[in-house]
C-alpha positions in Angstrom: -38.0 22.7 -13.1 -41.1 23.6 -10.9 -41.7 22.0 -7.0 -37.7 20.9 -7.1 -37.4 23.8 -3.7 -39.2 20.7 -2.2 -36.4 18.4 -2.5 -34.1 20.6 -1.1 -32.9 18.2 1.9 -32.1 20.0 5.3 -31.7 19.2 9.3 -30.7 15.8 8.1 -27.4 14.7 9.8 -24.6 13.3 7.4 -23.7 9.8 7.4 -21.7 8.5 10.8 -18.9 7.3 8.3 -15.3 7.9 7.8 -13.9 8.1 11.2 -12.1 5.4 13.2 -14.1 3.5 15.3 -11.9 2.8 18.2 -10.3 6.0 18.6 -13.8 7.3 18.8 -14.7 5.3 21.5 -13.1 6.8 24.4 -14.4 4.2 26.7 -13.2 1.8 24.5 -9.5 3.1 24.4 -8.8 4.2 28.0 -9.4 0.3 28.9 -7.2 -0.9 26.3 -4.7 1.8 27.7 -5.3 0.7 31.0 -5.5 -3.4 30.7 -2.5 -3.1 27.8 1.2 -3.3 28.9 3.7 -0.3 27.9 5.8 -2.5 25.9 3.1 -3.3 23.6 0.7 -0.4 23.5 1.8 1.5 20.8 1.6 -1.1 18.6 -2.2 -2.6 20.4 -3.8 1.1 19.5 -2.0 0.8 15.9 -3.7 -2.5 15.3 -6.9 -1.5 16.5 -6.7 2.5 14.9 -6.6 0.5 11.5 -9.1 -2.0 12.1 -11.1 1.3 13.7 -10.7 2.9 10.7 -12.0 0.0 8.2 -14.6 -0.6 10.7 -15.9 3.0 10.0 -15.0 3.1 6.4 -18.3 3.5 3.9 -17.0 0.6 1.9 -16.7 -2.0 5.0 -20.4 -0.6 6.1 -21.5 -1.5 2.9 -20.2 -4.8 3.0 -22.2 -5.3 6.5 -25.6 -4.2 4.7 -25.0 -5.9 2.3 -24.2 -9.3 4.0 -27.0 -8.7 6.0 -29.8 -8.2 2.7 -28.3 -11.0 1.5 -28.6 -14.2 3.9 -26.7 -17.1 3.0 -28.5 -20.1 1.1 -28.4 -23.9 1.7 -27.1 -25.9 -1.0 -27.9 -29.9 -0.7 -27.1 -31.0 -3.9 -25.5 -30.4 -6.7 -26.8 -29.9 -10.9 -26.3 -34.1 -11.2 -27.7 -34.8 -7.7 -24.7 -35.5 -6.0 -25.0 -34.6 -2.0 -22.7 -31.2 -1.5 -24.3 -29.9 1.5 -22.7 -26.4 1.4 -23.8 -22.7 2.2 -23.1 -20.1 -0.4 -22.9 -16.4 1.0 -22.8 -13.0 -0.5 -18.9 -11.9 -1.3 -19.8 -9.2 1.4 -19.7 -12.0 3.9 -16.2 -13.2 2.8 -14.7 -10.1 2.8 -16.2 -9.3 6.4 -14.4 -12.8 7.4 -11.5 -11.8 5.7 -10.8 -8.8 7.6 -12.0 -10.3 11.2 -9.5 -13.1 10.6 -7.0 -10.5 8.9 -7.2 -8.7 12.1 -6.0 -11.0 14.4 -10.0 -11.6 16.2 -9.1 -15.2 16.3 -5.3 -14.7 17.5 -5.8 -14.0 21.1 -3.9 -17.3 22.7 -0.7 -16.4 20.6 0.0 -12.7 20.9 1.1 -10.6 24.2 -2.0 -8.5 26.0 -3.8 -11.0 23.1 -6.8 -11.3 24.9 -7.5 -7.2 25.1 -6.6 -6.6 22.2 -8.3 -8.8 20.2 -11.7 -8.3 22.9 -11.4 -4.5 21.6 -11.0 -5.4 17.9 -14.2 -7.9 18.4 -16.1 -5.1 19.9 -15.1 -2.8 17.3 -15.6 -5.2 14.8 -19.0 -6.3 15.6 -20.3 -2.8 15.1 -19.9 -3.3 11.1 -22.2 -6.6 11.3 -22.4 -9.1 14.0 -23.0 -12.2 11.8 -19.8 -12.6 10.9 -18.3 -12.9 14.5 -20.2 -16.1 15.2 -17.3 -18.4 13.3 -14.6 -15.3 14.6 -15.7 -16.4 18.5 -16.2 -19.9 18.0 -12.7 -20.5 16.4 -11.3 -18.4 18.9 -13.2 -20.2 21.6 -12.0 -23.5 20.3 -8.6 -23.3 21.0 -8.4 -24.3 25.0 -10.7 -27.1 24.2 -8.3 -28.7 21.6 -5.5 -28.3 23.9 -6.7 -31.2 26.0 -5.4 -33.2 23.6 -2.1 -31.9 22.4 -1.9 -33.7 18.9 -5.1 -32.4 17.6 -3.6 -29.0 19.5 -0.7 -29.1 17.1 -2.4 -29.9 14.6 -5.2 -27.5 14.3 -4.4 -24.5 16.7 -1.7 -22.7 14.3 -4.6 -22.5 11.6 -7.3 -21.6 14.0 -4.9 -18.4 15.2 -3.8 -17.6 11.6 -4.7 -14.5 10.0 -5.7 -16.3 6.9 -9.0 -16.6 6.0 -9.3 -19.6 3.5 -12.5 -20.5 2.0 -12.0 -23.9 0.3 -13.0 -26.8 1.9 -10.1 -28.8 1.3 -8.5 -30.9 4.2 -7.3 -28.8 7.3 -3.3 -30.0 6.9 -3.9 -28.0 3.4 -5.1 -24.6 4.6 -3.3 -22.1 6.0 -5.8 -21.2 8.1 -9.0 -22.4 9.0 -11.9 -21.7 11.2 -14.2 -23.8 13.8 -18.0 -24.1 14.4 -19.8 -26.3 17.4 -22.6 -28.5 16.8 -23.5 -28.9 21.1 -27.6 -28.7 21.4 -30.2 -31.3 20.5 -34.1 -30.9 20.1 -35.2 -32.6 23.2 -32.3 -30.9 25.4 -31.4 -27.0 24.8 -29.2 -26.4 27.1 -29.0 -29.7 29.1 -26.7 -30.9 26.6 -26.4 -34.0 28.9 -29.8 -35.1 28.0 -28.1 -35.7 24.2 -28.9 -38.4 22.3 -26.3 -38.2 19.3 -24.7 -41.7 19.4 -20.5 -41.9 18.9 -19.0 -45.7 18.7 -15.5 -46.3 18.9 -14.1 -47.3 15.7 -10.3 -49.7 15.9 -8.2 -46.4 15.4 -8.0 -45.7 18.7 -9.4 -42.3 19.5 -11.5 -42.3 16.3 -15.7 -43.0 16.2 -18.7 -43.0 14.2 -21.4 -40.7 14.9 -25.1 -40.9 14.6 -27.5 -38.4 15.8 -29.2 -34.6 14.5 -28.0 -31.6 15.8 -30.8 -28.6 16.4 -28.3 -26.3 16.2 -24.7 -26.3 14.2 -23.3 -22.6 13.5 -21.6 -21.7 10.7 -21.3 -25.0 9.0 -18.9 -24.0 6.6 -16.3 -24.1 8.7 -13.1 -26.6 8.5 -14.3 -28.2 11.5 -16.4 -28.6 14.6 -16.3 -29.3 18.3 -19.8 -31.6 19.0 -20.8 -33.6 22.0 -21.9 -37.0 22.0 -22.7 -39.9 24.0 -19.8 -42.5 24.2 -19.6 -45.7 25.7 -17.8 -43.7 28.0 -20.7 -41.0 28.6 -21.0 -37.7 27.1 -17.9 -36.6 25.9 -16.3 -34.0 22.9 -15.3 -34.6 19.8 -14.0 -33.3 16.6 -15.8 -33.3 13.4 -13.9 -32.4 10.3 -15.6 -30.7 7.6 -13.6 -32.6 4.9 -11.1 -36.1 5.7 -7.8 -36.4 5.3 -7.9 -37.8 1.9 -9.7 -34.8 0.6 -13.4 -36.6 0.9 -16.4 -34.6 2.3 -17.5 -36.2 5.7 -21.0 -37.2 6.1 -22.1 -33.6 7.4 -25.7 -33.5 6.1 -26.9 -30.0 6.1 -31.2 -30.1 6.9 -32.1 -26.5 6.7 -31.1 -23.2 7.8 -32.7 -21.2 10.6 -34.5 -18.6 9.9 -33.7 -16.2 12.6 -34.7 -13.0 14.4 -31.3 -11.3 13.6 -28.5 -12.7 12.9 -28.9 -13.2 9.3 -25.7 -12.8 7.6 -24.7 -16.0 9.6 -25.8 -19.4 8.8 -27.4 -21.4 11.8 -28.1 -25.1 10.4 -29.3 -28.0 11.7 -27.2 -30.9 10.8 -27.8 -34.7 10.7 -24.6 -37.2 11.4 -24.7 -40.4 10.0 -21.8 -42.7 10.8 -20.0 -39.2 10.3 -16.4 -39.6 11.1 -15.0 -38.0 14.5 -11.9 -37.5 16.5 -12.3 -37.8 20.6 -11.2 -34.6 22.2 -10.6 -35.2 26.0 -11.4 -38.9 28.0 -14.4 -40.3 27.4 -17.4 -39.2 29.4 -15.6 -35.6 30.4 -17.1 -33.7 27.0 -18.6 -31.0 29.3 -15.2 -30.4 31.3 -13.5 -30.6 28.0 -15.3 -27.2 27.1 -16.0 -25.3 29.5 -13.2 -22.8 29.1 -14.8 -22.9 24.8 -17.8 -21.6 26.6 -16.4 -19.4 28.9 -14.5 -18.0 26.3 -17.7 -17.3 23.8 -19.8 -16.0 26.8 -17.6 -13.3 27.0 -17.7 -13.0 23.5 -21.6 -12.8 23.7 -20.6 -9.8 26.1 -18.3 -8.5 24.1 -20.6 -8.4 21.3 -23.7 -6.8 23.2 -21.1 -4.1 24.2 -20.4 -3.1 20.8 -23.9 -3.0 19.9 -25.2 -0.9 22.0 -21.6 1.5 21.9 -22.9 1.6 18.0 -27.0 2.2 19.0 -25.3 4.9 21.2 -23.4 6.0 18.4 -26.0 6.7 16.1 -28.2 8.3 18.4 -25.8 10.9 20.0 -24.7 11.8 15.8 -28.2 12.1 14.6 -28.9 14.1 17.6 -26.2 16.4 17.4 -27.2 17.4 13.4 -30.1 17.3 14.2 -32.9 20.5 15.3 -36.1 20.6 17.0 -38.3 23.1 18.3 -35.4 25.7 17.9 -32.2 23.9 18.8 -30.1 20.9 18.3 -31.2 17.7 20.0 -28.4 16.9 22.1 -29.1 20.5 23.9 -32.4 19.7 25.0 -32.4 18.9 28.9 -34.9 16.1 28.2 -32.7 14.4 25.0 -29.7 14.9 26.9 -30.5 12.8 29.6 -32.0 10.2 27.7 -28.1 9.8 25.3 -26.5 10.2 29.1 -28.0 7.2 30.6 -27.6 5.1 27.3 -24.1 6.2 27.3 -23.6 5.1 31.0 -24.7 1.9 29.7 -22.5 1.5 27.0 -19.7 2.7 29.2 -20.3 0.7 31.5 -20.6 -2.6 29.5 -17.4 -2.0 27.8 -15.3 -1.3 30.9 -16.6 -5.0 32.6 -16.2 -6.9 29.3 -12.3 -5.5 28.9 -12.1 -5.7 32.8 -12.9 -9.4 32.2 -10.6 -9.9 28.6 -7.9 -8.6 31.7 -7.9 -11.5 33.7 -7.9 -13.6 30.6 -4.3 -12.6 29.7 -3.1 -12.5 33.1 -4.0 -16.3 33.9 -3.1 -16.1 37.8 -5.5 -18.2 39.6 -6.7 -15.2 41.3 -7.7 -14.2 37.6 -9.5 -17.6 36.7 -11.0 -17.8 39.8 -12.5 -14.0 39.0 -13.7 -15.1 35.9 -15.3 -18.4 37.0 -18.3 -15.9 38.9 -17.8 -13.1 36.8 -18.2 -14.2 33.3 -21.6 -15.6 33.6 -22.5 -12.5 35.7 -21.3 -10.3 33.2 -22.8 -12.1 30.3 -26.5 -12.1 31.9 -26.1 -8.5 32.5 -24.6 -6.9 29.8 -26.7 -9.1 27.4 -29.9 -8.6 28.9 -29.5 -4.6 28.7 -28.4 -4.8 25.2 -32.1 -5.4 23.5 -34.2 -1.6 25.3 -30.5 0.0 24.8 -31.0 -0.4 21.4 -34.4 0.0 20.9 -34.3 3.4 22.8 -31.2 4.8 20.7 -33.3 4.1 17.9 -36.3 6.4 19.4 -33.7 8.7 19.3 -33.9 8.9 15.7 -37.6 9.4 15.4 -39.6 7.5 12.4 -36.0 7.8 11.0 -34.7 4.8 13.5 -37.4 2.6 12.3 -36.3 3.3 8.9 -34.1 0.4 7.7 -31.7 2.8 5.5 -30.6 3.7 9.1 -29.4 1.0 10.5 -31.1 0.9 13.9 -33.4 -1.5 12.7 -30.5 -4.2 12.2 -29.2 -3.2 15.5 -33.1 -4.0 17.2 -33.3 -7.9 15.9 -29.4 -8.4 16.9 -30.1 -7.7 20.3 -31.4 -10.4 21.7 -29.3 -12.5 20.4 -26.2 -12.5 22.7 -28.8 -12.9 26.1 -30.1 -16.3 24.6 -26.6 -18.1 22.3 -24.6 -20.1 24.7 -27.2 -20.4 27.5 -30.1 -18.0 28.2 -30.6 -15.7 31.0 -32.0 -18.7 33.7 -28.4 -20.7 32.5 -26.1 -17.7 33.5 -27.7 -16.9 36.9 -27.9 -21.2 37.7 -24.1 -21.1 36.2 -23.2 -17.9 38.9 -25.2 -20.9 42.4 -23.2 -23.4 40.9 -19.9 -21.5 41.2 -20.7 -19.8 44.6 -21.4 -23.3 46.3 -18.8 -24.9 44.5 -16.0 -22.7 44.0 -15.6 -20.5 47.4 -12.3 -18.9 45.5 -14.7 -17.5 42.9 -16.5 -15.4 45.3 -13.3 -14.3 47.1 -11.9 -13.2 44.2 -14.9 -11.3 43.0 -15.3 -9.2 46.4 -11.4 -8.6 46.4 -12.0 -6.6 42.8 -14.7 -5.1 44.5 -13.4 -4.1 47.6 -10.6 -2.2 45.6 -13.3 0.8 45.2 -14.2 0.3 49.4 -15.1 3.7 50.5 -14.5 5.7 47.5 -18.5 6.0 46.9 -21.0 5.5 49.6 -23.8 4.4 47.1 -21.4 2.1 45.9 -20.6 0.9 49.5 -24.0 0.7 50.5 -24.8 -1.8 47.0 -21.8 -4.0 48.3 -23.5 -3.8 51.9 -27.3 -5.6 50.2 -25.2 -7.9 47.9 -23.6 -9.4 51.1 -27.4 -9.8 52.5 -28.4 -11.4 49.2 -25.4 -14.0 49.7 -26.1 -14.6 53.4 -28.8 -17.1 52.5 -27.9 -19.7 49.7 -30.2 -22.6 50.6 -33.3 -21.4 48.5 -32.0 -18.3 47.2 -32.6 -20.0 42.9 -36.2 -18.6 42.8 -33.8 -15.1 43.7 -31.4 -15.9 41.0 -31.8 -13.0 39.1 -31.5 -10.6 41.5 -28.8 -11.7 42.7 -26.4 -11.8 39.5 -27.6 -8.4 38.5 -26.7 -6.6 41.6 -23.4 -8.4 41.0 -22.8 -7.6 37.9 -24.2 -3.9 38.8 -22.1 -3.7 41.8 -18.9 -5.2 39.3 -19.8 -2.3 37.3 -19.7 0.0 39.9 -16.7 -0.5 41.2 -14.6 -0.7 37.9 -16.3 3.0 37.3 -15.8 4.2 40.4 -12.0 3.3 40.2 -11.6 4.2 36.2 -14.3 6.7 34.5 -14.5 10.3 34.6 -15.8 11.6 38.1 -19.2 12.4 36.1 -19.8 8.7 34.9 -18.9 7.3 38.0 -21.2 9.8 40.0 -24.4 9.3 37.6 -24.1 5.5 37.5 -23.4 5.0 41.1 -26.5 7.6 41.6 -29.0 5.5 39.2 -27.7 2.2 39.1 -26.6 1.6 42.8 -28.6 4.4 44.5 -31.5 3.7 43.2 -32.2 7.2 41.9 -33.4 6.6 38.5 -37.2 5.6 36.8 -37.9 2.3 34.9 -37.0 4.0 31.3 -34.2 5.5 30.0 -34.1 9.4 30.6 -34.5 9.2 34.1 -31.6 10.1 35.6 -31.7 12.5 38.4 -30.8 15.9 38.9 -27.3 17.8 39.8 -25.5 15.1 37.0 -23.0 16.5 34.1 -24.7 15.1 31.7 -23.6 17.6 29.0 -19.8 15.9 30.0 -21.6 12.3 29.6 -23.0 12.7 26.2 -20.0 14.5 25.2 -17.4 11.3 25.9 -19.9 9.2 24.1 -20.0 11.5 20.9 -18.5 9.8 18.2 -16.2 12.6 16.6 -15.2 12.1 12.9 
């Protein structure tokens, strides 16, 4: 047929499909090797070679699209008019579940080294789409908070760390498994959830209340049940919202709308109204913020978890299309200029990934040296990483030319997730406020974070001389909030640092500490300066096949 020589498709790069995720990642695996005891790690990089695998599978990243083109819808009623109030998804976004829950992503508090392990799988598994990891962290994240009250613990913790994904909502005690939202913020408060107006009144069960009130923002409101905070006689304090009763009756959960978001849209984000909805106290009455804070310690590392494997899968994308692709008489990845650009996105991916593990770590090992770690380093970590998540992205998809603004390729997706991890469970101003609070509060936190530190002393002089202006940011804490930021991002840079220093390749270590910490490097990506392997860099971020 005449003019078909002009569909003749070349210098296209194939599809970045069939290949295992994790093993791909070399980042990725030399921190599970290194955070992952030997009596356990053949069977960790098993676990996470076959969700790797799925993860990379065609099928499971059509299931992602798909879930993605195919938000969930609000149901309120039903054909006679009787009040449902349910969320109907795409069988894409099941299947997703399925697998996360399958693969143990909400099972960290019952398996040894649970905490890396799963952190890996989450990372891995947020790469296929990100929607569905919302209910994933936020069951996951739920568990310490029930276990301040160890009947509701008993109770609901075995289902929360099944790998059972039920659907139905049927009554909890029926399920083999079952999954937890949170229903925290109010209009007039954001973040100051003690400015909450959502009224709970003791009913003559003791333990048991009424609540009245609307929630701005309830996530994933098809889940079995929900951790909420409301105002007691007491004062502000938690409490447990069950999707459906005991007796198998649906509790007054009434479903207002769902957000229409950014990114994020495989996930349903609702806003709920309670009235005289039925709720279970979780914790003493006026402690709700105490009772979880370790739920949102746990799903702000999640939030850095998940910016990690974002921008490992921008990275992804753009080191594959670049090495398929020509230009002006040779592959991409083997121009100077394009090969410094993939470099320095790689040395953030790398670098992200080896603080979020670092931080899973300390998680499993529980020592109070290890809390105390995480009570600074968490919310340092999560400003950071999160916060270079969003140009990561949107540079990887530059990479691609018009391609990467093509949604067929993905990037697109990747662009509106970003922000999303820097702004869920408190925005940037939150996280550096969070890291004052702990460093005049909690003298231990800062001990513990310059004893990780201090373990790469003298082993780089750029790193040494970061540590040095950190200590000179810290020597003035009386009006150091309007210097907030600064000051959790040379943390978290210098956290960073140090792990590379200790952990990466000689080449990593040398370009980060050069550009990150010594101040060699522009205000874009592709600045990084001379007398770097970068052809080495690029290389360990390449995902092979």
């Amino acid at each position: 047929m005449a003019g078909t020589s002009t569909h003749t498709v070349t210098n296209q790069p194939p599809p970045l499909a069939g290949y295992d995720l994790f093993t791909a990642d070399r980042a990725l695996v030399a921190a599970v090797e290194r955070h992952t005891g030997p009596d356990v790690l053949d069977e960790v990089r098993e676990e996470l070679s076959v969700l790797g695998r799925a993860a990379g599978s065609a099928q499971v990243q059509e299931w992602g699209v798909r879930a993605n083109e195919n938000p969930p819808r609000l149901r309120t009623h039903d054909r006679y008019g009787h009040r449902i109030d349910e969320v109907d998804f795409d069988p894409a976004w099941h299947r997703l579940l399925g697998k996360g829950v399958g693969a143990g992503l909400t099972a960290a508090w019952t398996r040894p080294a649970g905490h890396v392990r799963r952190a890996a799988g989450f990372l891995v598994w947020t790469q296929v789409e990100a929607g569905n990891c919302c209910p994933l962290s936020m069951t996951h994240a739920a568990v310490p908070a029930l276990r301040a009250d160890p009947e509701l613990a008993a109770q609901w913790v075995p289902r929360l760390t099944s790998t059972v994904y039920d659907r139905e909502l049927r009554p909890a005690e029926r399920k083999p498994g079952a999954l937890f939202g949170m229903a925290m913020t109010e209009k007039q408060g954001g973040s100051d959830v003690r400015a909450n107006t959502t009224e709970a009144r003791p009913l003559a069960e003791a333990g048991t209340y009424t609540l009245t009130g609307h929630k701005w923002f309830c996530s994933a409101p098809m889940s079995d049940g929900f951790l909420v905070l409301a105002q007691a006689p007491g004062g502000l304090t938690c409490f447990l919202v069950p999707r459906v009763l005991a007796d198998g009756t649906r509790n007054v959960f009434l479903l207002q709308r769902l957000k229409d978001k950014l990114g994020n849209r495989s996930n349903a984000s609702a806003e709920v109204e309670f009235d005289g909805t039925w709720a279970r106290r979780v914790g003493e009455e006026g402690r709700g913020v105490r009772t979880i804070i370790d739920m949102v310690a746990a799903t702000r590392l999640d939030c850095a978890l998940g910016s990690a494997g974002l921008m490992r899968q921008a990275v992804a994308q753009a080191v594959h299309h670049c090495a398929h692709r020509e230009a002006f008489g040779a592959a991409l990845i083997d121009q100077p200029l394009m090969r410094n650009v993939l470099a320095d996105l790689a040395l953030e991916s790398e670098a992200a990934t080896t603080l979020a593990l670092r931080l899973a770590a300390a998680h499993d090992d529980g020592s109070e040296q290890e809390r105390a770690f995480l009570r600074l380093a968490v919310p340092a970590a999560k400003y950071w990483i999160t916060k270079r998540c969003t140009p990561v992205a949107v540079e990887a998809a530059e990479c691609l030319g018009g391609n990467g603004y093509v949604e067929e390729s993905g990037l697109p997706r990747l662009v509106r997730e970003s922000p999303l991890n820097s702004v869920w469970e408190g925005a940037g101003n939150v996280q550096a406020l969070d890291v004052l609070r702990a460093l005049q509060r909690e003298p231990g936190a800062l001990d513990a974070c310059l004893t990780e530190i201090g373990r790469a002393h003298g082993a780089d002089h750029r790193l040494d001389r970061a540590v040095k202006d950190l200590f000179t940011e810290l020597a003035d804490l009386d009006r150091i909030e309007a210097r907030a930021r600064r000051l959790v991002e040379r943390l978290a840079l210098v956290l960073q640092g140090s792990l590379l220093v200790r952990h990466a390749p000689p080449e990593v270590a040398d370009a980060f500490c050069a550009s990150r910490l010594g101040g060699d490097h522009g205000a874009s990506f592709g600045t990084l300066p001379a007398g770097l392997d970068l052809t080495a860099i690029v290389e360990r971020a390449r995902p092979v096949p």
